[in-house]
DSSP file (Angstrom, degrees, kcal/mol; ACC not computed):
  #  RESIDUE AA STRUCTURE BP1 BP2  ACC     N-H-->O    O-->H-N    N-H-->O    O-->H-N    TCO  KAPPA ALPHA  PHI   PSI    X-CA   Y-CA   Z-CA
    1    1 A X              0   0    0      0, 0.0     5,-0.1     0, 0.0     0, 0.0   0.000 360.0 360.0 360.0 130.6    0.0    0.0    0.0
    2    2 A X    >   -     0   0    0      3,-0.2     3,-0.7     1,-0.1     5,-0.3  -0.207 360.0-127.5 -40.7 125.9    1.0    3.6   -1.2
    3    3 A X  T >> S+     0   0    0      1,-0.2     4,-2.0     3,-0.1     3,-0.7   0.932 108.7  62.2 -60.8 -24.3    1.6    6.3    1.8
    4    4 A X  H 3> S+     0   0    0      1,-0.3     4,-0.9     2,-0.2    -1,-0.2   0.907 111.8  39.2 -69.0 -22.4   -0.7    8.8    0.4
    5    5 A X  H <4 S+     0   0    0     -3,-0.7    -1,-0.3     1,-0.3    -3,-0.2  -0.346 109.9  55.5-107.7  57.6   -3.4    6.1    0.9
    6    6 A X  H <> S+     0   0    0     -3,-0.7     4,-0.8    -2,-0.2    -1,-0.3  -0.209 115.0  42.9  52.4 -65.9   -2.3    4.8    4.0
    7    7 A X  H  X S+     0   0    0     -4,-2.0     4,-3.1    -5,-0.3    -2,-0.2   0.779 108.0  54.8 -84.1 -25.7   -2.6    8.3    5.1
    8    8 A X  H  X S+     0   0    0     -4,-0.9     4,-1.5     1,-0.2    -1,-0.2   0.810 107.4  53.2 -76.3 -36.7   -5.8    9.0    3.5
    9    9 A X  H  > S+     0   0    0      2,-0.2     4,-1.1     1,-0.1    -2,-0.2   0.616 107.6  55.6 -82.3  -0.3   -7.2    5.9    5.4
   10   10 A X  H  X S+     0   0    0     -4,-0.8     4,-1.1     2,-0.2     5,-0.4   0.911 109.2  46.3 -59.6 -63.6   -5.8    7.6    8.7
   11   11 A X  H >X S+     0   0    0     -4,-3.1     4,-2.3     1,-0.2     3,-1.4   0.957 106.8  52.2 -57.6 -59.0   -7.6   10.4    8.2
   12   12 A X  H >X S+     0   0    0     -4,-1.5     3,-2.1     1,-0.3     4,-1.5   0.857 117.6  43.1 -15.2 -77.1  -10.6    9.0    7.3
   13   13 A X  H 3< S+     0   0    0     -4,-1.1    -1,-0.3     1,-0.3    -2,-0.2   0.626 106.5  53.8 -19.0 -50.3  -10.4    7.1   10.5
   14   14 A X  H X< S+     0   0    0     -3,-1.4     3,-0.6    -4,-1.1    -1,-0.3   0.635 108.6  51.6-107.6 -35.9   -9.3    9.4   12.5
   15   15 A X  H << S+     0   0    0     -4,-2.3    -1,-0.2    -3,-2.1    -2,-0.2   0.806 108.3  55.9 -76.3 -18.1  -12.8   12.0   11.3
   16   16 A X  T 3< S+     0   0    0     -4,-1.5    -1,-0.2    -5,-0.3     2,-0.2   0.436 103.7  82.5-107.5   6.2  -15.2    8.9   12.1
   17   17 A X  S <  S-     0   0    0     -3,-0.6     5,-0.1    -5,-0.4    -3,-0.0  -0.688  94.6 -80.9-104.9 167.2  -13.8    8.8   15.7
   18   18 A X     >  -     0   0    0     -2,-0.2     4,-2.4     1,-0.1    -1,-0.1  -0.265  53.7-117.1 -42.0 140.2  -14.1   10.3   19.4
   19   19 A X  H  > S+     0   0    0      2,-0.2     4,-2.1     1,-0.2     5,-0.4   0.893 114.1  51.7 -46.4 -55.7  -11.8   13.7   19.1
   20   20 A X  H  > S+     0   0    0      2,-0.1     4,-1.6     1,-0.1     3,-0.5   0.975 112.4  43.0 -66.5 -22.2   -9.3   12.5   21.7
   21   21 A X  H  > S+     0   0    0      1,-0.2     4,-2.5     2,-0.2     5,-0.4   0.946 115.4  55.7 -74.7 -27.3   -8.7    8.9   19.9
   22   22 A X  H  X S+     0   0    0     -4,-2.4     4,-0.8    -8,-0.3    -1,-0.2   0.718 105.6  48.0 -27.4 -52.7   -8.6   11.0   16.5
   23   23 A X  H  X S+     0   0    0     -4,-2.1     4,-2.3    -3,-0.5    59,-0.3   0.641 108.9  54.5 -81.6 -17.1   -6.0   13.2   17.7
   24   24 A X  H  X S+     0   0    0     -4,-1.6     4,-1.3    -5,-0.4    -2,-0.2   0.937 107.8  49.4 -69.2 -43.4   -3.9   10.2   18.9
   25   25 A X  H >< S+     0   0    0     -4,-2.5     3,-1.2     1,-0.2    -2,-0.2   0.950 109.2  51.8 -76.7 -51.9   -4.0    8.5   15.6
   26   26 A X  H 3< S+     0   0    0     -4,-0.8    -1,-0.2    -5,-0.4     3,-0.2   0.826 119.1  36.8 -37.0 -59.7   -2.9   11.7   13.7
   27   27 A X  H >X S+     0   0    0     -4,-2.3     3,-2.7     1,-0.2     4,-0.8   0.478  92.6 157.6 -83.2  10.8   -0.1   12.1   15.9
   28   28 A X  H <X  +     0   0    0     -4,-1.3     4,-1.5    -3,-1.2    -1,-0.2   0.288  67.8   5.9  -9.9 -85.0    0.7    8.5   16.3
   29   29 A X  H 34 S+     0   0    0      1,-0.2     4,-0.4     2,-0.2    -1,-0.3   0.687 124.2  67.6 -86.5  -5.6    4.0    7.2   17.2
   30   30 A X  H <4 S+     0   0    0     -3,-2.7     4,-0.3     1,-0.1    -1,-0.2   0.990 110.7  41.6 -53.5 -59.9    5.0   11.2   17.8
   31   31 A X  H >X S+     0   0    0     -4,-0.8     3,-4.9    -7,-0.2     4,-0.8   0.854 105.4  58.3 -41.6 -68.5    2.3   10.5   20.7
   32   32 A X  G >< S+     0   0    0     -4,-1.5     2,-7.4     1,-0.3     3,-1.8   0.538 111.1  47.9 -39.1-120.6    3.6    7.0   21.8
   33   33 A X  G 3>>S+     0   0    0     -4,-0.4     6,-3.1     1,-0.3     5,-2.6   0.317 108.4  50.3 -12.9  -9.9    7.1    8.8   22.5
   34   34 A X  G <45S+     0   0    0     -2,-7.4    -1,-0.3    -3,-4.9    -2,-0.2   0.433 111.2  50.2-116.1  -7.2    5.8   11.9   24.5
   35   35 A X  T <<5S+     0   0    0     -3,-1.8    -2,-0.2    -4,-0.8    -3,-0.1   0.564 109.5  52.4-110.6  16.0    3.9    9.6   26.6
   36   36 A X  T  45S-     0   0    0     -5,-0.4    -2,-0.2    -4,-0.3    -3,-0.1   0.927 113.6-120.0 -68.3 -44.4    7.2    7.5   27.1
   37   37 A X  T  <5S+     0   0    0     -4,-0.5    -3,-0.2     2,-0.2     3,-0.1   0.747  79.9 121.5 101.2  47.7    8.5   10.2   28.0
   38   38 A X  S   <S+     0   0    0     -5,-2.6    61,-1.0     1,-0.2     2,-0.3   0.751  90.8  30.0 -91.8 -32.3   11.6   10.3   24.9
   39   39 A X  E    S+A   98   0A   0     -6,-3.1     2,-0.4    59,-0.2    59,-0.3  -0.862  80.0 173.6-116.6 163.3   10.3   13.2   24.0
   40   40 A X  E     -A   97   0A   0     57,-3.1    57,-4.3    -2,-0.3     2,-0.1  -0.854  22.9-118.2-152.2 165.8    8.5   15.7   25.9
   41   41 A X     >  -     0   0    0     -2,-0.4     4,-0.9    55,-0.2    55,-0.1  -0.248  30.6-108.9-102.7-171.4    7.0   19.4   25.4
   42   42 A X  H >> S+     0   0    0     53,-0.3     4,-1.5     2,-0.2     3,-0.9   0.912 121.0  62.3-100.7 -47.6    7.8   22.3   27.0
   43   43 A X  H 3> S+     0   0    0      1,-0.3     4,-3.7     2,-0.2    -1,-0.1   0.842 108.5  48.8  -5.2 -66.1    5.1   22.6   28.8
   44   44 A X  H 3> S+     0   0    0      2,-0.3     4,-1.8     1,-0.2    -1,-0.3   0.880 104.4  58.2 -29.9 -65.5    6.6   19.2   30.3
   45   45 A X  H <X S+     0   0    0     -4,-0.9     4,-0.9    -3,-0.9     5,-0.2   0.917 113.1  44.2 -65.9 -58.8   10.4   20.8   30.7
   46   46 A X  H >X>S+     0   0    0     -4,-1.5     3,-5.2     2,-0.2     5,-1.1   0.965 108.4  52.0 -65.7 -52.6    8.5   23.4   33.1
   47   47 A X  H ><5S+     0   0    0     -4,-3.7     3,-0.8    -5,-0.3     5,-0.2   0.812 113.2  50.3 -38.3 -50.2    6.2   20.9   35.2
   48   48 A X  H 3<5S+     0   0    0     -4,-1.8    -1,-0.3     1,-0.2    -2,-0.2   0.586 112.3  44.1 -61.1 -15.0    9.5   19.2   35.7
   49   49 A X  H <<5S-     0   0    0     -3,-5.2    -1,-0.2    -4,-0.9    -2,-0.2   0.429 114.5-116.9 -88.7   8.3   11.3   22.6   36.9
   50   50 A X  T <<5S+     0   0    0     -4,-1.0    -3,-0.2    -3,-0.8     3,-0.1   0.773  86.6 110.9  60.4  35.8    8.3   23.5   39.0
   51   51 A X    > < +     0   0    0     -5,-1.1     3,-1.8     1,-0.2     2,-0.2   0.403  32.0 113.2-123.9  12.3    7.5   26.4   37.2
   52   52 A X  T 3   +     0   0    0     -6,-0.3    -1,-0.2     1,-0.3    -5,-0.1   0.180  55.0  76.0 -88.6  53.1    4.6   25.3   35.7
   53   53 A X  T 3  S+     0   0    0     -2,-0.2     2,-0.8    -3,-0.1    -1,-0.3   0.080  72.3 127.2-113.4  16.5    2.1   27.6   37.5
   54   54 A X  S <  S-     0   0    0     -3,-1.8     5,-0.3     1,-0.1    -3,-0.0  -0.693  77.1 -84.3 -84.5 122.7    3.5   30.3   35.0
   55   55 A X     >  -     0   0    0     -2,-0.8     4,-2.6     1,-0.2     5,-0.1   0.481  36.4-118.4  19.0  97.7    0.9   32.2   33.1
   56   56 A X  H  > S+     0   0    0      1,-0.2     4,-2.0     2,-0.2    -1,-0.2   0.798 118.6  56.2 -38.4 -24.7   -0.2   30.3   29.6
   57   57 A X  H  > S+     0   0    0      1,-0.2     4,-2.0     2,-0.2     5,-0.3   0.964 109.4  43.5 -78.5 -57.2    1.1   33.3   27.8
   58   58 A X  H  4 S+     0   0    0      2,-0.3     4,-0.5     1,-0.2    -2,-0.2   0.861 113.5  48.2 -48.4 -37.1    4.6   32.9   29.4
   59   59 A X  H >X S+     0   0    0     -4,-2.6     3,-8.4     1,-0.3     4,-2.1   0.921 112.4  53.1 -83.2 -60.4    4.7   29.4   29.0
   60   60 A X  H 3X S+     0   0    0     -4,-2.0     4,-1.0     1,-0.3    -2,-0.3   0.679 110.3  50.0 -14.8 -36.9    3.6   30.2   25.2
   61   61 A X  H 3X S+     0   0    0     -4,-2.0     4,-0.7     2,-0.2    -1,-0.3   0.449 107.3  50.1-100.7  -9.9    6.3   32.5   25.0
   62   62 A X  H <> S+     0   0    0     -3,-8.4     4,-2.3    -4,-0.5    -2,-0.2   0.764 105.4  54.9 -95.0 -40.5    8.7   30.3   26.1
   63   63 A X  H  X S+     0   0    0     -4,-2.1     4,-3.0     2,-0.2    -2,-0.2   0.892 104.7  54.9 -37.8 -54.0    7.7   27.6   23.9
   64   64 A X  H  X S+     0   0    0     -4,-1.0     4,-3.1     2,-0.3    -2,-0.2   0.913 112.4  47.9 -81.6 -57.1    8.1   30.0   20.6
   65   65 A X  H  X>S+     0   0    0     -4,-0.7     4,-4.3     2,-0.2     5,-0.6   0.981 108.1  49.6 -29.3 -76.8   11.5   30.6   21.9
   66   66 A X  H >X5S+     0   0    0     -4,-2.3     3,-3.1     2,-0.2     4,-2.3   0.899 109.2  54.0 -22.3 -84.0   12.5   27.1   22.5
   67   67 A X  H 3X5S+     0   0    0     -4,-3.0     4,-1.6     1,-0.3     5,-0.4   0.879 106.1  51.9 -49.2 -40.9   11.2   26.3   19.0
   68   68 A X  H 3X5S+     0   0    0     -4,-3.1     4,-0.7     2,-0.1    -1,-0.3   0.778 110.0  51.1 -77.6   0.5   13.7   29.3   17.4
   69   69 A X  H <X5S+     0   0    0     -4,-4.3     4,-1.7    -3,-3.1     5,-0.3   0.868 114.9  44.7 -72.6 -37.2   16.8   27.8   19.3
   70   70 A X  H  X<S+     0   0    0     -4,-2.3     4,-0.6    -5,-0.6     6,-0.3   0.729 111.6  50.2 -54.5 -19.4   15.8   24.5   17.8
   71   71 A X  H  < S+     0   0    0     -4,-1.6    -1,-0.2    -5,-0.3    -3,-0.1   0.663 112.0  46.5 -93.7 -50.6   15.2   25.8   14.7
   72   72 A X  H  < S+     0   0    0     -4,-0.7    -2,-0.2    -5,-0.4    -1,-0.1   0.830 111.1  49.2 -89.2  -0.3   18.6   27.5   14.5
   73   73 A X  H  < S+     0   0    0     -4,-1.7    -2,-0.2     3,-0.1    -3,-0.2   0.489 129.0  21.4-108.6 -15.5   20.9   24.4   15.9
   74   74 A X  S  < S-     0   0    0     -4,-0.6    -3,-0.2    -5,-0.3    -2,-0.1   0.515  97.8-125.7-134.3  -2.0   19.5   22.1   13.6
   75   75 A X  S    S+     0   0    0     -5,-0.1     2,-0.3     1,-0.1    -4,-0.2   0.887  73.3  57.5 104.0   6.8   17.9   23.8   10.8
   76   76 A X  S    S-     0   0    0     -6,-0.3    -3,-0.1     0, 0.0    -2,-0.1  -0.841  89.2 -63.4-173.2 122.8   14.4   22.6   10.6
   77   77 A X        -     0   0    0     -2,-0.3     3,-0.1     1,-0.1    -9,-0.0  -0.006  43.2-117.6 -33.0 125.8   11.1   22.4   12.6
   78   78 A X        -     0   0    0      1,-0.1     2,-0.3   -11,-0.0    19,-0.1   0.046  49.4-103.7 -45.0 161.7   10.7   20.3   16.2
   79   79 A X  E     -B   96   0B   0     17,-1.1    17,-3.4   -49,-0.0     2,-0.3  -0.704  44.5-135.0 -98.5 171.8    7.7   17.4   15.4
   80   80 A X  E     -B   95   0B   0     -2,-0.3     2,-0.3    15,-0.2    15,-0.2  -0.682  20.9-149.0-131.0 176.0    5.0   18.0   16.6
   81   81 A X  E     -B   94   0B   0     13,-3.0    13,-0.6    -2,-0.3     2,-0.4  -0.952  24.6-128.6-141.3 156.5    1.8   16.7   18.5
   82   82 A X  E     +B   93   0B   0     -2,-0.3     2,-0.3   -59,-0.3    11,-0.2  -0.869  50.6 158.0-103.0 121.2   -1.9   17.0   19.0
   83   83 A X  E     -B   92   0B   0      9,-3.0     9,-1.9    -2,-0.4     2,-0.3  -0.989  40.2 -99.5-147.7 171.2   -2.1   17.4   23.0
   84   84 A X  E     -B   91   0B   0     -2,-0.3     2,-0.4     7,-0.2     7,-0.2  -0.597  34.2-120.5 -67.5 118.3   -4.8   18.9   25.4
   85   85 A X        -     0   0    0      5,-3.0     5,-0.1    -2,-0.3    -1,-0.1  -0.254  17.3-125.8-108.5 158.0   -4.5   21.9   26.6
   86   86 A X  S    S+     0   0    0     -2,-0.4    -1,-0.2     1,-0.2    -2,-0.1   0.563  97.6  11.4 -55.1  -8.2   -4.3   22.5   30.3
   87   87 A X  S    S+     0   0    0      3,-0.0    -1,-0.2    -2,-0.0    -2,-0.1   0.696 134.9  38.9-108.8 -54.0   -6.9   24.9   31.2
   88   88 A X  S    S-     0   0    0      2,-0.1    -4,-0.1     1,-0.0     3,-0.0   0.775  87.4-139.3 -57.0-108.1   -9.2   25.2   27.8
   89   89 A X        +     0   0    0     -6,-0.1     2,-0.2     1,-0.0    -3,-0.1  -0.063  51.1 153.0 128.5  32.0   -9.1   21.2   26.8
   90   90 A X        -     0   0    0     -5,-0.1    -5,-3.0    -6,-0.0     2,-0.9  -0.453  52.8-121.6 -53.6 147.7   -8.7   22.6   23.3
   91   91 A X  E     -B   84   0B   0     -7,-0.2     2,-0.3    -2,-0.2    -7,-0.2  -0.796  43.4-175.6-102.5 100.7   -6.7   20.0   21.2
   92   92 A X  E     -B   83   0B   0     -9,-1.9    -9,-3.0    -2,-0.9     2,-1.2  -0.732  35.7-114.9-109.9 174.1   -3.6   21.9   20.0
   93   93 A X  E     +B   82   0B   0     -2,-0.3   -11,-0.2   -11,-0.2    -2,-0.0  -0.452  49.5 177.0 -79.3  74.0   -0.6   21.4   17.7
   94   94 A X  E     -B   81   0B   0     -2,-1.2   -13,-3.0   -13,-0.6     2,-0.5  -0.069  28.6-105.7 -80.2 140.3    2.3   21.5   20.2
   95   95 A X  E     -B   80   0B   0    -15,-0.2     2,-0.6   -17,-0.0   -53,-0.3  -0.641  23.7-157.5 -62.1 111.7    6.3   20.9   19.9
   96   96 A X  E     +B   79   0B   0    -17,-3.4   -17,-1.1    -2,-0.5     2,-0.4  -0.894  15.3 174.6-109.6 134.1    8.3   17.6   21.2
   97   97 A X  E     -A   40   0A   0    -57,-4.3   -57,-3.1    -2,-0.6     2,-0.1  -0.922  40.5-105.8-118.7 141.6   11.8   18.0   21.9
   98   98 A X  E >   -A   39   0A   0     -2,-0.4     3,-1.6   -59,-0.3   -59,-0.2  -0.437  34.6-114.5 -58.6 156.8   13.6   15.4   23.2
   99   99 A X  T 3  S+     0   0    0    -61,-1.0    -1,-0.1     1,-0.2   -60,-0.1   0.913 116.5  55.0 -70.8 -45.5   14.5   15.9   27.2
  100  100 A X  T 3  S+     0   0    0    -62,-0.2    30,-0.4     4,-0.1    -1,-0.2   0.379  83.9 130.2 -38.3 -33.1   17.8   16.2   26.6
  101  101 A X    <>  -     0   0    0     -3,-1.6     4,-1.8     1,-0.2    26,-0.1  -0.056  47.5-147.2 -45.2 113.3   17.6   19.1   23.9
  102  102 A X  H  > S+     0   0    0     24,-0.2     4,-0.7     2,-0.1     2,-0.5   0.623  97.7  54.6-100.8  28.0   19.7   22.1   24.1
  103  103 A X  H  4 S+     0   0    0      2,-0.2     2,-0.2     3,-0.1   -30,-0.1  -0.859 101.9  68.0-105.7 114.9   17.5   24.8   22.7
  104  104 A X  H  > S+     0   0    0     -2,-0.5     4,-2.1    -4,-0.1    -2,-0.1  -0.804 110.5  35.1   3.6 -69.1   15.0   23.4   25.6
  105  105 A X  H  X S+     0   0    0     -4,-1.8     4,-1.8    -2,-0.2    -2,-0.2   0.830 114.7  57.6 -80.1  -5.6   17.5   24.9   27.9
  106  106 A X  H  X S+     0   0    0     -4,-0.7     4,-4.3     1,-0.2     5,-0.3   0.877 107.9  53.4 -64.9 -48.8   18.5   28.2   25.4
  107  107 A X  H  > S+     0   0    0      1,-0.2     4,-3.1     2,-0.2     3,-0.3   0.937 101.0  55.4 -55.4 -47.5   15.0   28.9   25.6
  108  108 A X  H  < S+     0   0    0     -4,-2.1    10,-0.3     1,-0.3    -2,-0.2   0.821 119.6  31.9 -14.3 -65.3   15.1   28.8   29.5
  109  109 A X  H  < S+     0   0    0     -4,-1.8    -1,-0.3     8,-0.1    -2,-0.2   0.803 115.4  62.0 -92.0 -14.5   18.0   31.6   29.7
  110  110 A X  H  < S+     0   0    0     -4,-4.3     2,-0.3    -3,-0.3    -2,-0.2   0.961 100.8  58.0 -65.2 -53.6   16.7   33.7   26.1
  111  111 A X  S >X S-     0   0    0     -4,-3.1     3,-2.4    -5,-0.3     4,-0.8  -0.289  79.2-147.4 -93.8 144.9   13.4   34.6   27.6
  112  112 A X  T 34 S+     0   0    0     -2,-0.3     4,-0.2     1,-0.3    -1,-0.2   0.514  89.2  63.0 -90.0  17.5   13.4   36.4   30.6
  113  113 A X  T 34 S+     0   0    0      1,-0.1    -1,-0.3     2,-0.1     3,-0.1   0.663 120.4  33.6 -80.5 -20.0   10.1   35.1   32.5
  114  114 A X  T <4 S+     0   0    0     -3,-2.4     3,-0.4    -7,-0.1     4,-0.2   0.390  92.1 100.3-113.6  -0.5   12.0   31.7   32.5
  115  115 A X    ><  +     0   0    0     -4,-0.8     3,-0.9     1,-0.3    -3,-0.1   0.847  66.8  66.4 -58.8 -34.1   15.3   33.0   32.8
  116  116 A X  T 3  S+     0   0    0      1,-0.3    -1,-0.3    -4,-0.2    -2,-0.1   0.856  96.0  62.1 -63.0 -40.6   15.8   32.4   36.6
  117  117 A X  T 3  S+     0   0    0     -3,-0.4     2,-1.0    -9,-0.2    -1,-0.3   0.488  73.9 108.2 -79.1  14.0   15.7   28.6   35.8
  118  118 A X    <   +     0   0    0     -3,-0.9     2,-0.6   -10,-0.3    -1,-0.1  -0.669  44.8 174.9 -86.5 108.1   18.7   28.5   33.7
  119  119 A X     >  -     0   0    0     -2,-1.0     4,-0.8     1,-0.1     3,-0.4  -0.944  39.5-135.1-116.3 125.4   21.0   27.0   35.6
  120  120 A X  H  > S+     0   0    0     -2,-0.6     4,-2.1     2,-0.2    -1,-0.1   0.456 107.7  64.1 -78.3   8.5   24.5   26.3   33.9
  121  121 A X  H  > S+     0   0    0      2,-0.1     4,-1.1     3,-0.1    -1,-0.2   0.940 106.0  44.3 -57.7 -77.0   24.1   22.4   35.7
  122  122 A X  H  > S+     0   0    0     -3,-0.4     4,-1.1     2,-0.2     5,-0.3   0.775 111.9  48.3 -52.7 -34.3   21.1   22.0   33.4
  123  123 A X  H  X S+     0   0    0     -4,-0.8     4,-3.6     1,-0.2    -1,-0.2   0.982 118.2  49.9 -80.4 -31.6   23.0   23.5   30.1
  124  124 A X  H  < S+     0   0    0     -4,-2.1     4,-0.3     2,-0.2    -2,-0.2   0.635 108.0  47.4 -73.3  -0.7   25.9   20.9   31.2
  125  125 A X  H >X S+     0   0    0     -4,-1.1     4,-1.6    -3,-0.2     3,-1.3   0.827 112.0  44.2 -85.6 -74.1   24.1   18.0   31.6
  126  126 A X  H 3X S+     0   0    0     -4,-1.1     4,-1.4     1,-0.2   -24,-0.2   0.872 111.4  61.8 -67.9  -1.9   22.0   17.9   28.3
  127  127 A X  H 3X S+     0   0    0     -4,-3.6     4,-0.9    -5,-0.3    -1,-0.2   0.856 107.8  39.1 -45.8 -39.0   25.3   18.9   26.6
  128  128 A X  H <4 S+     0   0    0     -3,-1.3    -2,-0.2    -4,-0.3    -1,-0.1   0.605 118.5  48.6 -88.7   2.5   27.0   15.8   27.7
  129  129 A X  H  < S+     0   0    0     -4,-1.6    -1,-0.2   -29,-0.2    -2,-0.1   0.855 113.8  49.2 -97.1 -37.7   23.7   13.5   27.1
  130  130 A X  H  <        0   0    0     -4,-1.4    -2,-0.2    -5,-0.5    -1,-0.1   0.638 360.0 360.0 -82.8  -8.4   23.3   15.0   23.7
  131  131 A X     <        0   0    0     -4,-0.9    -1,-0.3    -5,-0.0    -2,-0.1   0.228 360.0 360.0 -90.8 360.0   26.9   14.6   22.3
């Protein structure tokens, strides 16, 4: 079987089902990996720094950062995912980085609502994981 149809029978699928199993299949094995936890969101990065009681616009803004270090160290767009979002339970398209990622922690020290959690432990540690 062809990918375009293969992918045309996803969607299909994916339009004749409940909205969350819909958005799982779209993002399919992206998904599987973000809930393995190989890859992870930002959203994620903060829960795990304890900062995630910051302001949806802040974390937003931190994200958008995040995504232009990633974007300049390797040249191309993070993948992405369909996930819930924590307050609305709008289904949006969200960035997965691996944990390890060091525009995760570039974003951390560019923008300055998040700046205070840049700690140069954290930039040496996912340096040495990611090399």
């Amino acid at each position: 079987m062809n990918a375009t149809r293969h992918i045309t029978r996803i969607h299909r699928a994916a339009r004749t089902t409940t909205r969350p199993l819909g958005y799982r299949c779209l993002s399919g094995l992206i998904a599987a990996a973000v809930d393995a936890g190989t890859l992870i969101r930002t959203g994620d990065m903060l829960e795990r720094l304890g900062a995630d009681d910051l302001k949806d616009g802040y974390q937003s803004w931190y994200g958008k950062h995040v995504k232009k270090a990633y974007i300049a160290a390797n040249g191309q767009p993070p993948v992405k995912v369909w996930a819930r979002h924590r307050r609305t339970g709008h289904w949006v398209h969200v960035a997965a980085y691996s944990p390890f990622d060091i525009a995760l922690y570039i974003g951390l020290a560019t923008y300055k609502r998040t700046a205070f959690l840049a700690q140069p432990e954290f930039f040496q540690a996912a340096y040495t994981e990611a090399a």
